[in-house]
Structure formats: structure tokens, C-alpha cells
C-alpha positions in Angstrom: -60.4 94.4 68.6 -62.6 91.3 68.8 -66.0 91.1 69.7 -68.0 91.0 73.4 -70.8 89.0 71.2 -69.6 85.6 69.8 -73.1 85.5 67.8 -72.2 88.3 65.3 -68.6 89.7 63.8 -66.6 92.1 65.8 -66.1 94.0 62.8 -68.9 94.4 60.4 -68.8 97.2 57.5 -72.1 99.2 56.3 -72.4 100.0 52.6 -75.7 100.2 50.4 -73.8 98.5 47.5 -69.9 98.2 47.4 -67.7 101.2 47.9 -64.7 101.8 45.7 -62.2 99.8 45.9 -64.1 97.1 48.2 -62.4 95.0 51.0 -59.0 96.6 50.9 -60.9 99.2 52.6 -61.8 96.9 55.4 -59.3 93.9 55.3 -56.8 93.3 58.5 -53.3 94.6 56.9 -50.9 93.1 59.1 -53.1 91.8 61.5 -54.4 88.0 61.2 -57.3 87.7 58.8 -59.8 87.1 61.5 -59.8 90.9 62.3 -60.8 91.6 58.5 -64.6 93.4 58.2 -67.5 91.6 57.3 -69.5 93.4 54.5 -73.2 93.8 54.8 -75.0 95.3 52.4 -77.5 97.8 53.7 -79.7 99.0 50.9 -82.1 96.1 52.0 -84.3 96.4 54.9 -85.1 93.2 55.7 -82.3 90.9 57.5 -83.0 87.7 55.7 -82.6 89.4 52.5 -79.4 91.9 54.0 -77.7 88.7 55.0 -78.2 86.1 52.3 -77.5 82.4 52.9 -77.2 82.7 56.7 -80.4 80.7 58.0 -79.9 77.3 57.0 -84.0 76.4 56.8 -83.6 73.0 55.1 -82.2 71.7 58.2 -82.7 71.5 62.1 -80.5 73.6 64.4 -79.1 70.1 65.9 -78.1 68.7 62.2 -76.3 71.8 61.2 -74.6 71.8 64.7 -73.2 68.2 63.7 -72.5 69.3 60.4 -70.7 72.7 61.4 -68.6 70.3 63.8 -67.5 67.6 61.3 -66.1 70.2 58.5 -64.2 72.4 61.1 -62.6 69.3 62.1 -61.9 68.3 58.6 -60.7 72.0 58.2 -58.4 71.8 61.4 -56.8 68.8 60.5 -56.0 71.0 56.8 -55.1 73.7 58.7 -52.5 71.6 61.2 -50.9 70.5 57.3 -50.4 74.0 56.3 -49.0 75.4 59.6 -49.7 79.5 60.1 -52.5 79.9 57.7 -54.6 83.1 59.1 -56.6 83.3 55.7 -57.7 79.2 56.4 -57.6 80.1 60.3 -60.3 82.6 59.9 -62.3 81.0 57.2 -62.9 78.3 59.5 -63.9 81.2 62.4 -66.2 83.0 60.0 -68.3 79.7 59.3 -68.9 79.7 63.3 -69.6 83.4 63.5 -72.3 82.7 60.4 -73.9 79.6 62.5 -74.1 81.6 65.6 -75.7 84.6 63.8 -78.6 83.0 63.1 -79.8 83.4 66.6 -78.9 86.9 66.7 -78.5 88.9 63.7 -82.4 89.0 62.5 -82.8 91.0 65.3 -79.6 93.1 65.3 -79.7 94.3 62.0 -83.3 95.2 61.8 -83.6 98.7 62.0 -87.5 98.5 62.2 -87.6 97.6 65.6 -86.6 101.0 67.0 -88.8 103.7 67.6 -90.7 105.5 65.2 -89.1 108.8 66.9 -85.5 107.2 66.6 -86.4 106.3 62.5 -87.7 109.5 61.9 -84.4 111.6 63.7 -82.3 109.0 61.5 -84.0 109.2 58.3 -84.9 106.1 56.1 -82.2 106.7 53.6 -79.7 103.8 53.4 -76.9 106.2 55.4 -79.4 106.9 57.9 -80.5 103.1 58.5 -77.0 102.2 58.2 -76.2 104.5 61.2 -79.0 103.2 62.9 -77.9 99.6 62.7 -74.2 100.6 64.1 -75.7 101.9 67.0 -78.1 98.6 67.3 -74.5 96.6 66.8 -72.3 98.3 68.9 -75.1 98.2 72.0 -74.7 94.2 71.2 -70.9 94.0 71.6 -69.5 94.6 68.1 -66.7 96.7 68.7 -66.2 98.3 65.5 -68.9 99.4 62.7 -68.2 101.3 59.2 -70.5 102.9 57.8 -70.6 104.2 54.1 -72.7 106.7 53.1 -73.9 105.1 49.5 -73.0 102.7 46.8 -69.8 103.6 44.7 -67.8 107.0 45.8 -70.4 109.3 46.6 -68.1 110.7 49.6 -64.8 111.6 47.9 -65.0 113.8 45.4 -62.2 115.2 43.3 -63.8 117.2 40.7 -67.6 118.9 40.9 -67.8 119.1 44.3 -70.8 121.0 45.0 -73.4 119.0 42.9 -71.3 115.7 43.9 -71.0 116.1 47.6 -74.2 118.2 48.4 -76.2 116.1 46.5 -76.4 113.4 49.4 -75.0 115.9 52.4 -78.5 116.8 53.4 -79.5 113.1 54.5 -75.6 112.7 55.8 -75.5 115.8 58.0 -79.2 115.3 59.5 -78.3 111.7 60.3 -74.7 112.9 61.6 -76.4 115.2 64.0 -78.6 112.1 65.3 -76.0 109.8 65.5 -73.7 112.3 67.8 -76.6 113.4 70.1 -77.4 109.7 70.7 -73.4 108.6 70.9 -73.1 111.4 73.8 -75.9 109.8 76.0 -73.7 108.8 79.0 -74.3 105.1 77.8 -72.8 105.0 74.7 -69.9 107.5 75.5 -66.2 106.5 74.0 -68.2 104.3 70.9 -67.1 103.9 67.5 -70.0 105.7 66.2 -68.7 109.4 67.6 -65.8 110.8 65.7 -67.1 109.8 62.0 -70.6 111.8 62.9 -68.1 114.4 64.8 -65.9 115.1 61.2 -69.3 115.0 59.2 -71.1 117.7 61.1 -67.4 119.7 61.8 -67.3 120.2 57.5 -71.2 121.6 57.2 -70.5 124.0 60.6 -70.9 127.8 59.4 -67.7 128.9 57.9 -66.4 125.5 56.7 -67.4 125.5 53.6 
């Protein structure tokens, strides 16, 4: 839990769109608020259109640093008034974590700065970029990444399963098969990354349907 990387969320969640249900999917449970997901839409390719509204451009790095300092403590003095408030608590965190992003995240989330080799082993679907950004995050300290394979409930079929789930299994399993050769390099053994790719290449081995 938590992050190695105070410039970007320990938790961020993958999705080219919004997955059924949405945030229940990724919020903290019993856990304070702060370890909820952060939803990033991947269906975009550039960062500054991925992750709207994080570079503050009509101001200087110092004014927003003044700015960012005066409202958290205007928020901590609210938050003193309403005692054990995790929902306030991490509001007030997340508006940190999206100043501190700015230095990191363009970077981060931009799949187009790995190798052509690594793009073309992923694939350029939005599942396939997705993957590639979890690896990019969790080699930056994120600790955990979820990654959705397309907008909606492409992945959970109850009914017409062959034309529903084969239709995208093709980009899933090639992309599966990338991201668990890459997760079993000795540097990136043990990552978040491994047993979603393991369970998506285990259902398309011979003799599981």
C-alpha cells in the first residue's frame, strides 16, 4: 500500500472509458479513502489529453506552490472541525499528488517513449498500451496498477460468450504473453503486473477452452 513515488498515486486504475459499475471497483472499502484508485482513462495517447486539468499553464510553478499551500491550510483547519474525515483527509492529499504530477506524469504515462520493439510485442490497442503504461508506473514506484481490457464489460460475459469474449481475446492474450515475459525479467519479479497476465494466458492454454 502507498506509493515509493510522491509525484504520482500509489494506486492508479487503467480503463479505455469507464468499466461497469465504476469506482466501487477501485475504491478503499474499509481502508481510509487515500488508498482508493485513481482513474485514468487510457483510450487517449497523449498525457495532457489522458490527464485533463493537471498542468496548471495559466500560472508559474511558484504561484501555484503558494496557492496549493493556502487552500490545504484552509482545508486542514476544516478538516480539524470535522475530526476523522478520511473522504476530506484524502481530498486534500489527492490535490498534492495532482501538483506533484505535473513534474512526472507526462512522462510516465506516455507509452511512446518505449521502444518500437516493446510497442510492437504490446500492440497499440488500448489494453495493450494500458499494459504498457503499468509496467512504465510500477518501474516509477506505483505499487498497484489495474488494468481493464476496454470500455464497458467486454471481460465478463454471461451470455454469448464466444462472439463476446473472443472478439477482443486476440489483442488480450498477445499482450498477456508480453506483459508476463517482461514481468519475469529478474527486475520486475513479484510486480503487480504478473498474476492478471498469468490468469489471462492460463484460460486460452490448449484444453481450457
Amino acid at each position: 500500500m502507498g506509493t515509493r513515488n510522491q509525484n504520482l498515486p500509489g494506486y492508479v486504475v487503467l480503463c479505455p472509458g469507464q468499466p461497469v459499475v465504476g469506482s466501487p471497483l477501485w475504491n478503499s472499502s474499509f481502508l481510509p479513502a487515500v488508498y482508493q484508485g485513481t482513474h485514468i482513462p487510457n483510450n487517449e495517447t497523449d498525457p495532457e489529453k489522458m490527464i485533463r486539468y493537471v498542468w496548471g499553464k495559466e500560472s508559474a510553478h511558484a504561484e501555484q506552490r503558494q496557492q496549493l499551500d493556502l487552500l490545504e491550510r484552509l482545508n486542514r483547519a476544516h478538516l480539524a472541525e470535522r475530526g476523522n474525515d478520511t473522504q476530506l483527509g484524502s481530498a486534500i492529499d489527492s490535490m498534492e499528488t495532482a501538483f506533484r504530477m505535473q513534474t512526472e506524469a507526462p512522462e510516465a504515462f506516455d507509452a511512446g517513449k518505449e521502444s518500437a520493439a516493446a510497442r510492437a510485442r504490446y500492440g497499440d490497442g488500448d489494453f495493450g498500451r494500458g499494459c504498457l503504461m503499468a509496467l512504465r508506473l510500477v518501474e516509477r514506484g506505483v505499487r498497484m496498477v489495474q488494468t481493464y481490457c476496454g470500455n464497458g464489460q467486454p471481460w465478463d460475459n454471461h451470455d454469448d460468450i464466444v462472439s463476446g469474449t473472443y472478439a477482443w481475446s486476440g489483442e488480450g492474450f498477445e499482450t498477456a504473453e508480453a506483459a508476463i515475459r517482461t514481468v519475469l525479467a529478474p527486475a520486475l519479479v513479484g510486480t503487480p503486473l504478473c498474476p492478471g497476465a498469468v490468469r489471462i494466458a492460463m484460460d486460452r492454454l490448449p484444453g481450457r477452452g
